[in-house]
ZAMARGU-4260 file (C-alpha; in steps of 0.2 Angstrom, whole numbers, plus 5000, padded with zeros to 4 digits):
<rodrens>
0) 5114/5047/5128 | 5113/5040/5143 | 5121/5024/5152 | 5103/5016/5154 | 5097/5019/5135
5) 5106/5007/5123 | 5109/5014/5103 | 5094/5011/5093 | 5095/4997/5081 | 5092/5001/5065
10) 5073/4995/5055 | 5075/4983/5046 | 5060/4980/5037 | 5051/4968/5023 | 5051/4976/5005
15) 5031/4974/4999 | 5038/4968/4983 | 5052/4955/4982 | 5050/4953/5000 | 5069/4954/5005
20) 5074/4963/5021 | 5079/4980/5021 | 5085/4995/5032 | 5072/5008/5030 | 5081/5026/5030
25) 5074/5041/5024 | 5091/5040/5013 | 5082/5028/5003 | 5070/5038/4993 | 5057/5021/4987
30) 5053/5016/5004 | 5045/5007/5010 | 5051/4998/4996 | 5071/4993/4992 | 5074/4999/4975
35) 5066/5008/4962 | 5062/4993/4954 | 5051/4986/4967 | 5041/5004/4966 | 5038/5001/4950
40) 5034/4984/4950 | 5021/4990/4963 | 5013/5004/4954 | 5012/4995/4938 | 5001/4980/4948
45) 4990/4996/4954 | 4988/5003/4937 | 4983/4985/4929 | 4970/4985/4943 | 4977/4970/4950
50) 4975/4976/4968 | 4957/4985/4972 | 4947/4992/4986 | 4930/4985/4990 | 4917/4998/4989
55) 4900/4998/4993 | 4887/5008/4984 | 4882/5024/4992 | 4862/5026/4997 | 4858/5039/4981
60) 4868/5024/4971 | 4856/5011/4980 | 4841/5021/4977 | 4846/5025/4958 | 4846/5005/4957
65) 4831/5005/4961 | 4822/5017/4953 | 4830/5012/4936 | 4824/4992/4938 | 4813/4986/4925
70) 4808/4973/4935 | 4798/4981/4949
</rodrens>
């Protein structure tokens, strides 16, 4: 290292969980959470649906509608 470059600070980052600050290492094998817990925690709300991706409806879908309307 040179004189002009200064140690890197360590990343301290926000666990998606609880929220608390953390260093983020590749030591820590649940990043980007801070325990184990917290991974959990976080799969479990994805399994119970709680978090979701909007998707919209591909053309064939939009055209299957539409073909399978009673009304029209």
């Amino acid at each position: 290292m040179s004189q002009t470059e200064s140690p890197r600070k360590p990343l301290e980052v926000r666990c998606p969980s609880c929220g608390e600050m953390h260093l983020y290492s590749t030591d820590n094998p649940y990043r980007p959470f801070c325990s184990k817990g917290c991974k959990a925690i976080d799969l479990g709300a994805w399994a119970s649906e709680e978090y979701r991706f909007e998707a919209k409806p591909s053309r064939d879908e939009l055209l299957e509608d539409l073909t399978d309307d009673p009304g029209h």
